[in-house]
KEMIMI-910071 format. One line per 5 residues: number of its first residue (from 1); their letters; for each residue x, y, z of C-alpha. Coordinates in steps of 0.02 Angstrom, whole numbers, plus 32768, in hexadecimal, padded with zeros to 4 digits. Each point is the difference from the previous one (the first is absolute). Layout:
residues N
NUM	A	X/Y/Z  ...
//
This chain:
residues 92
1	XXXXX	BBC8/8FBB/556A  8011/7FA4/80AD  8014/7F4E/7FF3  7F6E/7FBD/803E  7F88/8072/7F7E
6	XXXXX	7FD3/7F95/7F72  8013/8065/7F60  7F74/804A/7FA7  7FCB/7FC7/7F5E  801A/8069/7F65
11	XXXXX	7F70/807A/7FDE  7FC6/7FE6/7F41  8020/80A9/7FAB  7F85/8044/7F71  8075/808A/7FAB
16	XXXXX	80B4/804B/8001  7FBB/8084/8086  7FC3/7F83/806C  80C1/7FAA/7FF6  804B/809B/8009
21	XXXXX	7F94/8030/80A4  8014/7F63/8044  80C5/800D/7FEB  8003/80AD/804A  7FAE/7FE0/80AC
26	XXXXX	7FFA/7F43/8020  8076/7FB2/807E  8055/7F76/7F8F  803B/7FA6/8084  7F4F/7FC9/8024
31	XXXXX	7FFF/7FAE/7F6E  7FFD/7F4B/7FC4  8078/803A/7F4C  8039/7F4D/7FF5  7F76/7FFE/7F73
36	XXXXX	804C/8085/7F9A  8053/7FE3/7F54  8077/806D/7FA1  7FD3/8052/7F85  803C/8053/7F5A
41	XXXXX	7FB2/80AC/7FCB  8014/8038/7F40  8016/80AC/7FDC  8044/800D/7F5B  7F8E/800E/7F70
46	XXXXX	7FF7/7F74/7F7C  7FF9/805E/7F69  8050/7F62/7F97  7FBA/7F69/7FCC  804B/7F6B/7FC9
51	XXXXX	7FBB/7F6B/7F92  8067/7F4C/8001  7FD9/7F59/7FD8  8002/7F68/8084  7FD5/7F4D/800B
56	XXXXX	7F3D/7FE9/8050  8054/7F8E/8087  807C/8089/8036  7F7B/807E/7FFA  7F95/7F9E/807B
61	XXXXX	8097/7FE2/806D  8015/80BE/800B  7F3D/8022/802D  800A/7F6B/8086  8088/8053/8053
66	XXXXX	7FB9/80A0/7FEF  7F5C/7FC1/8050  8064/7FAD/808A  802D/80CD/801F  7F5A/8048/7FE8
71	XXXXX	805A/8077/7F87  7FBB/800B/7F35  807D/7F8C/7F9B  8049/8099/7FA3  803D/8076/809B
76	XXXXX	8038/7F49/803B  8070/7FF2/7F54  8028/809C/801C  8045/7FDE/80B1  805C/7F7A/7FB8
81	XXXXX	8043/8081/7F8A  8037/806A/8080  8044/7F8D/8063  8075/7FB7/7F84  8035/80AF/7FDC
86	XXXXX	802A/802B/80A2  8054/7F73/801E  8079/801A/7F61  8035/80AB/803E  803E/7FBC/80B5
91	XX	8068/7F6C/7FDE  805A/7F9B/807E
//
């Protein structure tokens, strides 16, 4: 993109074809990205479920943060999860 182009905006895409299209054949350098986010995709099935006690307070805490996200509070304890357990395997 030449420097005096302002970028375009993102178009809003309706389905994973529409993405994937878009990827394919769009100049990226066009592009205002400075919008994007990461993002983490889950592609393992969750075939076990778990039942545990906590305190209301902490519970809310959880969903707050989880909100803050936009993620459901359980994939965000189970972030959490998988962050701590990640972590543990590649100490300092």
């Amino acid at each position: 993109m030449s420097n005096n182009k302002k970028p375009r905006k993102q178009p809003t895409l309706e389905s994973d074809d529409a993405a994937e299209r878009f990827v394919a054949e769009a100049d990226l350098s066009e592009y205002d990205l400075s919008g994007f986010k990461s993002t983490h995709f889950e592609f393992q099935r969750k075939d076990t479920q778990i039942n545990m006690r906590l305190p209301r307070s902490l519970l809310e805490a959880v969903k707050q943060q989880a909100a803050r996200q936009n993620i459901p509070y359980q994939r965000y304890i189970r972030n959490l999860l998988e962050h701590a357990i990640r972590n543990n395997n590649n100490p300092d």
